[in-house]
VOGU-3710 file (C-alpha; in Angstrom, 3 decimals, decimal comma):
1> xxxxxxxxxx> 26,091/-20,097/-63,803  24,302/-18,059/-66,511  25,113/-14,386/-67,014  21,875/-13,390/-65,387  22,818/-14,846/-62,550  26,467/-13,455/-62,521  25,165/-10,163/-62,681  22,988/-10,551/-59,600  25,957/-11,919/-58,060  27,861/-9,127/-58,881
11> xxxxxxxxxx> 25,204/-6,200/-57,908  24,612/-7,938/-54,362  28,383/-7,770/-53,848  28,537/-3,805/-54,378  25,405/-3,474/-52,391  26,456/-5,666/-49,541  30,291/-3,296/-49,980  27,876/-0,049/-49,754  26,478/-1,477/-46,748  29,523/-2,229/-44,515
21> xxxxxxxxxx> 30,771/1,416/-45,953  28,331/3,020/-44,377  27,754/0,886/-41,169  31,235/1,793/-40,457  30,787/5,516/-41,235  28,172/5,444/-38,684  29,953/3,755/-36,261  32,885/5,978/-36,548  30,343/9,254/-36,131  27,777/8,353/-33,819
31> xxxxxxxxxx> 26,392/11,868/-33,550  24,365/13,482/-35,399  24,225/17,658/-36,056  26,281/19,176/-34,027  28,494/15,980/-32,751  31,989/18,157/-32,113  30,124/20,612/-29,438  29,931/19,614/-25,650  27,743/17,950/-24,236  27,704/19,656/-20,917
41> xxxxxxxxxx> 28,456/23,049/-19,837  30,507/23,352/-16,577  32,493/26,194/-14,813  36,000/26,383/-15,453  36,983/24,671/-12,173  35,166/21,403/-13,344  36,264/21,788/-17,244  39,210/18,844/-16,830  36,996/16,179/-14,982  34,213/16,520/-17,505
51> xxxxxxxxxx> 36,425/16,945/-20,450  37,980/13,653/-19,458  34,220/12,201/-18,853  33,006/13,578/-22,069  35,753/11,484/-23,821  35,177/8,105/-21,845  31,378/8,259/-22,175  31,544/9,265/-25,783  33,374/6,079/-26,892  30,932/4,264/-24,622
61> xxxxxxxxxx> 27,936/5,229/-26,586  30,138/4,688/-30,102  29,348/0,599/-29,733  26,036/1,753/-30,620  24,046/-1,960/-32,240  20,321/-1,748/-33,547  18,967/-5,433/-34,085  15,153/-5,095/-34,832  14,999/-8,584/-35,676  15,199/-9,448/-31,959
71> xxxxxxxxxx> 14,067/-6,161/-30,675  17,444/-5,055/-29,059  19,550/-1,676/-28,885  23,004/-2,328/-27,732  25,371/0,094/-26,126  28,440/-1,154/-25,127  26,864/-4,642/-24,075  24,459/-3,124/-22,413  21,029/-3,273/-23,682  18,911/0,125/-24,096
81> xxxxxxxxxx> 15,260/1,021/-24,798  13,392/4,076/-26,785  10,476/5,469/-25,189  8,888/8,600/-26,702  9,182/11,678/-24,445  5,942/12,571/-24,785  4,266/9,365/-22,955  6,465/10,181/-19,924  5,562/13,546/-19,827  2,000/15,075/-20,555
91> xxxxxxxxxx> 0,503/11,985/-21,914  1,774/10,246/-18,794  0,056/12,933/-16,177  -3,143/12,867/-18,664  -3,741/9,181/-18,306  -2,952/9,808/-14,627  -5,719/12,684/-14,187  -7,910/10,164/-15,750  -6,862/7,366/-13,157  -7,586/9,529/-10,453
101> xxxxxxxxxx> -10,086/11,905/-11,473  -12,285/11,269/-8,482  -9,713/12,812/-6,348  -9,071/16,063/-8,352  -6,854/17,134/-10,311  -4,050/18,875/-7,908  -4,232/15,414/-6,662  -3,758/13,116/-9,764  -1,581/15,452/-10,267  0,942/15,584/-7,775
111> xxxxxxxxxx> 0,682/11,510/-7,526  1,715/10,991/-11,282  4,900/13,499/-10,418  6,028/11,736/-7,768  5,895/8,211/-9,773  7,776/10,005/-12,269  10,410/11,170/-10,047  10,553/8,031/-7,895  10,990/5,984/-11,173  13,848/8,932/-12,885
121> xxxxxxxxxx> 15,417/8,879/-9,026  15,745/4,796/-9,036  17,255/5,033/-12,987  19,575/7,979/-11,575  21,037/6,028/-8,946  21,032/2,319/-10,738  22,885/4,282/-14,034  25,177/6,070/-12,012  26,390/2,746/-10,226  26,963/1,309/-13,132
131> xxxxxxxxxx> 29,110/3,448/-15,220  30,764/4,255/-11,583  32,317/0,740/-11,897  32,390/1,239/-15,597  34,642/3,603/-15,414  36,289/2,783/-12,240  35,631/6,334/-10,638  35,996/6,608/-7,035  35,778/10,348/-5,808  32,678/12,269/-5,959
141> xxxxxxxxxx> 33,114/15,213/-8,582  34,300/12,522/-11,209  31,259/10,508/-10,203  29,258/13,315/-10,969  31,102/14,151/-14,495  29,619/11,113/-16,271  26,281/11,839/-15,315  25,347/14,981/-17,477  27,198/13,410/-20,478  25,478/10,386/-20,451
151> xxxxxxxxxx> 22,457/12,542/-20,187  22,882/14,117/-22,994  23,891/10,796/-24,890  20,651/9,266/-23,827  18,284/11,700/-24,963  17,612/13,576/-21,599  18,764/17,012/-22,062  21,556/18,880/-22,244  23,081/20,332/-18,978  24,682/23,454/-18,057
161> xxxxxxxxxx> 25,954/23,590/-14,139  25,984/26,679/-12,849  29,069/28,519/-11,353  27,475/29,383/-8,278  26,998/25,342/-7,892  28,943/23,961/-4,443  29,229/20,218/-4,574  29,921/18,785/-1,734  29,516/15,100/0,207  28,231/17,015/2,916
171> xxxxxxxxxx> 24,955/19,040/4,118  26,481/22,411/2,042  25,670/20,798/-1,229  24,410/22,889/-3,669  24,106/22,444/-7,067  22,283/25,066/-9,571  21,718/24,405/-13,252  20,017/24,368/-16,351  18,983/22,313/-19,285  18,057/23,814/-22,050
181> xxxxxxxxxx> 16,913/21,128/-24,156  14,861/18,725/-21,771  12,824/15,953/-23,330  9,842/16,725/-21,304  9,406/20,276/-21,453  10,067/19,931/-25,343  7,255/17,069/-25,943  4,632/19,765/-24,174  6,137/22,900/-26,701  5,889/20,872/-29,464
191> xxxxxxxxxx> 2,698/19,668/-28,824  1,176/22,543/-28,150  0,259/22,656/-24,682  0,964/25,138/-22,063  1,638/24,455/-18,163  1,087/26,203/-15,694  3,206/24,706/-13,233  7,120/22,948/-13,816  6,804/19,810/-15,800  10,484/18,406/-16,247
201> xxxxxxxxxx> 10,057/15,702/-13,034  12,450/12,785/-14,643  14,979/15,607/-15,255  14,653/16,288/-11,918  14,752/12,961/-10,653  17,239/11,362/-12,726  19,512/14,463/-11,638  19,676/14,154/-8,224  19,421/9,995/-8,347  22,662/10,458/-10,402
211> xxxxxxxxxx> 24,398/12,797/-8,071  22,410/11,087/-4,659  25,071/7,885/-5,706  27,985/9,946/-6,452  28,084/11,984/-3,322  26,285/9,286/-1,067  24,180/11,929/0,512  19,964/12,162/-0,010  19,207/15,059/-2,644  16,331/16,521/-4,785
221> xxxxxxxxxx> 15,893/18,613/-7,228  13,806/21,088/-7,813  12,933/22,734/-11,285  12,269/26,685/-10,285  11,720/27,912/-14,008  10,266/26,039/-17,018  10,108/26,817/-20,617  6,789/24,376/-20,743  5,243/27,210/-18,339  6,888/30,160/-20,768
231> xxxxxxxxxx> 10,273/30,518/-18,732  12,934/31,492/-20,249  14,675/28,045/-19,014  14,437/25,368/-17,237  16,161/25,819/-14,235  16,829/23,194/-11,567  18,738/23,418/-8,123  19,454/20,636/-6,269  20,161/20,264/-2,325  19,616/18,033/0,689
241> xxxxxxxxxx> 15,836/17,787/1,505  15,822/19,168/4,545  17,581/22,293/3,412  16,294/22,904/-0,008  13,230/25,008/1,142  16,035/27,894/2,152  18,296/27,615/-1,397  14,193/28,175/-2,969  13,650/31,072/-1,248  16,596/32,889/-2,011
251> xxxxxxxxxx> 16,536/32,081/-5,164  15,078/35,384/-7,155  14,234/33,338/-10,123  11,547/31,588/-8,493  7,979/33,537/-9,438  6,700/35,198/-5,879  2,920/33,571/-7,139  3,809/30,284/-7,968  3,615/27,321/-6,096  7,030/25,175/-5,841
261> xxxxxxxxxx> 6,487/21,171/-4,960  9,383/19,819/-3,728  10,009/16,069/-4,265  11,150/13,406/-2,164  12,127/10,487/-3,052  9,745/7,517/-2,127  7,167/10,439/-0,475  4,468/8,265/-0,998  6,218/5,634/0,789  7,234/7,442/3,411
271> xxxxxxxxxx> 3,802/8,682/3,985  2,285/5,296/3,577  4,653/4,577/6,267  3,463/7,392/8,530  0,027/6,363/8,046  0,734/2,730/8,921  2,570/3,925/12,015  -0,257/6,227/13,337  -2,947/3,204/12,504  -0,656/1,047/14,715
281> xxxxxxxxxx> -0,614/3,408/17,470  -4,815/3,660/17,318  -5,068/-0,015/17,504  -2,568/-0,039/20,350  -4,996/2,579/21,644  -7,841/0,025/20,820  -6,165/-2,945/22,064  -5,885/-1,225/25,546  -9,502/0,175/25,389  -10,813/-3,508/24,787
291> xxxxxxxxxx> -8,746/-4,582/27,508  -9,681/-2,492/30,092  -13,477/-3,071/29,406  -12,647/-6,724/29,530  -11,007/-6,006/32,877  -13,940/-3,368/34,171  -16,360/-6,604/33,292  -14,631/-8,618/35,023  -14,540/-6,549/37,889  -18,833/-5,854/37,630
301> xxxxxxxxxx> -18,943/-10,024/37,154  -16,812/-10,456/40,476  -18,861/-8,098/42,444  -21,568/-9,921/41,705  -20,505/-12,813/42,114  -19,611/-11,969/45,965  -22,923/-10,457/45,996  -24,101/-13,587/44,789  -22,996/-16,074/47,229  -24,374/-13,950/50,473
311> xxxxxxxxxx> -27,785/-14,288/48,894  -29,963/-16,955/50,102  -32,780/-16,998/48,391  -32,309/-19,211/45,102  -34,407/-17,533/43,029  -32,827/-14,048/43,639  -29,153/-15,877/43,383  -29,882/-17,450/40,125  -30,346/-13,660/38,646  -27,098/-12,547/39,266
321> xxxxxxxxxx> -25,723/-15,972/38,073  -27,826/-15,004/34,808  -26,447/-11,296/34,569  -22,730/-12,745/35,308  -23,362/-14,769/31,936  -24,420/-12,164/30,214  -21,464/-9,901/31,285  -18,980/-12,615/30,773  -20,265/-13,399/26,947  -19,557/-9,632/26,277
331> xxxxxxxxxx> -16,263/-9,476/28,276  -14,725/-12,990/26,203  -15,402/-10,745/22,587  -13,599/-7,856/24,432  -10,837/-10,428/25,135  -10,473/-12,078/22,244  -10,165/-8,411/20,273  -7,416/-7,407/22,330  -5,508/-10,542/21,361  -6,330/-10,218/17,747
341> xxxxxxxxxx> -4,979/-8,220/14,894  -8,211/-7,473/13,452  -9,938/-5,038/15,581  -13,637/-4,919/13,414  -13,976/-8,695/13,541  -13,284/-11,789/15,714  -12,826/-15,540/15,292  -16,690/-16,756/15,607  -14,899/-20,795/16,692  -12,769/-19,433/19,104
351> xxxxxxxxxx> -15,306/-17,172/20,431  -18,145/-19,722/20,918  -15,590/-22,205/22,085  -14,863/-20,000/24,947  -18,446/-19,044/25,461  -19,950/-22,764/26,041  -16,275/-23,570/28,255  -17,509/-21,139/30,533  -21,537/-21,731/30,517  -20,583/-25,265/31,194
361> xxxxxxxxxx> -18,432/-25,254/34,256  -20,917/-22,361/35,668  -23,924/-24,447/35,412  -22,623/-28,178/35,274  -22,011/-28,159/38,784  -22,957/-32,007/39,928  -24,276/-32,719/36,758  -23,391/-35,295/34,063  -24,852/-33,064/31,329  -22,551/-33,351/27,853
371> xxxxxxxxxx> -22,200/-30,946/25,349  -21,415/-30,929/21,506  -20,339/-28,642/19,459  -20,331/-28,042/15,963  -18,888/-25,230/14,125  -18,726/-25,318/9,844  -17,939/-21,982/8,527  -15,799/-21,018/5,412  -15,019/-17,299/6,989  -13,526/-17,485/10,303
381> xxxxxxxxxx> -14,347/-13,863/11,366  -17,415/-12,507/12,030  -17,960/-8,271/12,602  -18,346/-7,422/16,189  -22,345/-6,287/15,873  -23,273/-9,828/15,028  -20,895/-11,674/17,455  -22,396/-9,753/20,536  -25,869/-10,248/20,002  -25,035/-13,835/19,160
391> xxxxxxxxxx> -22,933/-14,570/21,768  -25,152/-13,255/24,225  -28,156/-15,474/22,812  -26,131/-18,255/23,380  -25,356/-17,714/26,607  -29,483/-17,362/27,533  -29,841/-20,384/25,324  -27,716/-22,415/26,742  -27,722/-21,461/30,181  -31,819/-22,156/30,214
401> xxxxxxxxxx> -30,942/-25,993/28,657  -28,709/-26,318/31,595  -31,355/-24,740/34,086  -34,818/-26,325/32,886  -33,973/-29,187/30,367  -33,384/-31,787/32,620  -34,511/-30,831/35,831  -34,005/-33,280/38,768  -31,973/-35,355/35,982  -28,330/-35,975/36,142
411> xxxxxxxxxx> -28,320/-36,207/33,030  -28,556/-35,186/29,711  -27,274/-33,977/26,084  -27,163/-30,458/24,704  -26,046/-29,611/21,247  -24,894/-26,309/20,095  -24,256/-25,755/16,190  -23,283/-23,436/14,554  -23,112/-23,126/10,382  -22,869/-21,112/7,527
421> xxxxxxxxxx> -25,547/-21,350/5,184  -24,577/-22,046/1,605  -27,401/-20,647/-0,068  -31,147/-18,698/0,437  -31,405/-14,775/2,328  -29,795/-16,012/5,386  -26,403/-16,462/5,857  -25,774/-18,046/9,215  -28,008/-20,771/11,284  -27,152/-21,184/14,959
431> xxxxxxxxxx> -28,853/-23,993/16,503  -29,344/-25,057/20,158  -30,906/-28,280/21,320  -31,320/-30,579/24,121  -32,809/-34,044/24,707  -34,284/-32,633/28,100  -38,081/-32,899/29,047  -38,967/-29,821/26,493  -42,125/-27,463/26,579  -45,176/-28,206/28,132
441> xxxxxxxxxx> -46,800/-25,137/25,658  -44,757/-23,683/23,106  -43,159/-20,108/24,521  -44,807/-16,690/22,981  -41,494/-15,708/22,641  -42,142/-11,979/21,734  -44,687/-11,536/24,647  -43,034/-13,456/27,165  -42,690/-11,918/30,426  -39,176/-13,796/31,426
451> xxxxxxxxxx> -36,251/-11,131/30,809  -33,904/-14,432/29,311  -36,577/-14,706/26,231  -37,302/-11,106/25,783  -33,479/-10,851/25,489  -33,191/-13,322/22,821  -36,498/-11,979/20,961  -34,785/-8,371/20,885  -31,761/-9,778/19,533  -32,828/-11,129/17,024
461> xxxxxxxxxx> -34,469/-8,678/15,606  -31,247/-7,255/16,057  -29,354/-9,555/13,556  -32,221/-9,316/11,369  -32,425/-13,236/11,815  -35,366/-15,824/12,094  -36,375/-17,639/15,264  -38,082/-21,375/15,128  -38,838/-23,578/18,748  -39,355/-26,843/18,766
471> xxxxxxxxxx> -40,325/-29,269/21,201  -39,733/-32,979/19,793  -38,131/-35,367/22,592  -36,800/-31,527/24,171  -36,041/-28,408/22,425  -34,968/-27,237/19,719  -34,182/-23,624/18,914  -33,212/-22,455/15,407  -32,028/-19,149/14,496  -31,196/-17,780/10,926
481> xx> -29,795/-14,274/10,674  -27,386/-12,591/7,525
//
């Protein structure tokens, strides 16, 4: 080894001994300015318990590790993260307001709170369990003790509890305090910006998450005063929901114009919950509705079907056999949306399925007439303004193949297909055809004078569709609609 090289030696040694001097120094004084003042301020009553808590949580945060070179802080075996206060306060509800612009601001507004206080609420609760086993606490005021402490630790704010404060696992808790140095309503001072409403929500969320776990009881917090607004303080008090709204309005702090929010934890659950609740009771309501209009049809199909079988001429009969069909292809949609959970659309299959089951055993009476069907669709459901109009085409469609295909024949084959189309305007093709003796002329359909094909003409303008006849060894109608 050269002297050059000894030297080196010799200088990395006293820097590496520099080093380790003042890791340890740093480990042995974790805080910074002011490090021998208290980290919470409690009434006298509570001094012992958080003097105790200030000691425990103090050496908790001493094991303080930074390792960039694997992106880790390390507390105590417990891994930490640094977020600037500012991007969970103004630049949080900014970006917010921008989300949800279209719905005002009052709106984007209040929705960005309550994800900050639902998130501060769950970290509240979550940190509080932990250090609860930590630190093997089991009653509720020592639960509560390592809460502001570790608040302060971690960046939050310092907090100073209030002596008219009453906790309590029970509906008389009350808990009134202040911190003076909150992250959030410092990132808005700092950078400039004035609100006009209380913006220290993950104070108030982590708060009564904290204390919600201690005391096993629901809580909020509400922040009544707010140095971001140009309080004097920010001021919190904390309560059961359901009896916050009275501690608020006794509370002469509270400015008699301004508007107070309280949050609840999970609100927008909750109210997703409600609304869920109230759409389940409409489609109840629906369900019913489409029931008893399957049942009225019914009914108006049974009537004249008794009317039916007293008439003797054949002619006259074979109306009210038509108008049964036509009832019953409305009354099976009615059915099938009363068994369903989707109230705007039905299952097309099922639907025609039922449909030609019922066409066939009305008019195959002595007849050896078979049927196939052929369904190919991708999307299952189809909305209820196309399946009616469909449905009831059908029914005239197939009803006339079973009336006039075959006439003194036994026998016969009708096909009934339906399809979605895969490409061009139209997006559906229903198709109906028979092998039966077919048209002697082909049918004007739009000026006929039967009530059957100026039913099916109607319609499909209806669907907006396209309607082709054929007549090539029977008949073949084609319709197209989107």
């Amino acid at each position: 080894m050269n002297a050059d090289q000894a030297k080196l030696i010799k200088q990395l040694k006293q820097e590496v001994a520099t080093l380790k001097k003042e890791n340890a120094r740093l480990r042995a004084n974790q805080k910074s300015d002011g490090s021998n003042q208290p980290t919470v301020k409690v009434p006298g009553s509570m001094k012992a318990i958080f003097a105790k808590a200030e000691k425990t949580v103090g050496d908790y945060f001493k094991a303080l590790r930074f390792t960039p070179s694997q992106g880790m802080i390390d507390i105590n075996n417990e891994r930490y993260v640094l977020v600037r206060a500012s991007a969970l306060s103004h630049e949080f509800l900014n970006s917010i307001k921008d989300l949800y612009q279209n719905r005002g601001e009052d709106e984007a507004l209040s929705i960005g709170k309550n994800i900050l206080f639902d998130m501060a609420h769950v970290i509240g609760i979550e940190d509080a369990h932990n250090f609860h086993e930590k630190m093997k606490l089991t009653d509720p005021i020592s639960k509560l003790s390592a809460g502001p402490v570790h608040f302060a630790y971690a960046g939050w704010a310092f907090v100073d509890i209030s002596s008219e404060s009453k906790p309590s696992p029970d509906d008389s808790f009350y808990l009134k305090f202040d911190h003076p140095f909150s992250f959030e309503a410092d990132a808005w001072i700092k950078a400039g910006k004035h609100a006009t409403t209380p913006v220290c929500i993950m104070n108030a969320g982590y708060s009564s998450g904290w204390c919600e776990a201690s005391f096993g009881i629901p809580l909020t917090t509400v922040e009544i005063t707010c140095r971001a607004r140009g309080d004097a303080s920010c001021t919190f008090i904390m309560a059961p929901p359901h009896k916050i709204d009275s501690y608020l309005k006794q509370n002469k702090k509270i400015p008699k114009l301004s508007h107070v929010e309280i949050p609840a934890f999970l609100e927008r659950k909750k109210n997703e919950e409600k609304l869920k609740n109230s759409l389940l009771e409409k489609e109840v309501l629906l369900k019913e509705i489409h029931h008893r209009v399957k049942n009225n049809l019914q009914i108006i199909s049974s009537l004249l079907n008794l009317q039916a079988d007293n008439i003797k001429d054949s002619k006259t009969r074979e109306k009210y056999i038509e108008s049964i069909g036509r009832i019953k292809s409305m009354a099976i949609i009615h059915e099938l949306l009363y068994r369903s959970k989707n109230l705007s659309n039905i299952k097309i299959a099922e639907y025609i399925q039922e449909l030609v089951s019922f066409i066939k055993e009305t008019y195959n009476v002595n007849k050896n007439i078979k049927v196939k069907l052929n369904i190919n669709i991708r999307d299952e459901f189809i909305e209820i303004d196309k399946a009616i109009p469909c449905g009831i085409i059908i029914n005239e469609l197939l009803s006339n193949a079973f009336k006039y295909a075959f006439h003194d024949k036994r026998k016969g084959n009708i096909v009934v297909q339906f399809k979605e189309l895969r490409s061009g305007s139209f997006k559906y093709h229903l198709l109906v055809s028979d092998d039966g003796v077919g048209f002697t002329d082909k049918p004007d359909i739009e000026n006929s004078q039967t009530l059957g094909l100026q039913l099916i003409d109607s319609l499909t303008t209806q669907l907006d569709g396209q309607l082709d006849i054929r007549s090539e060894k029977g008949t073949v109608f084609s319709l197209k609609f989107s």
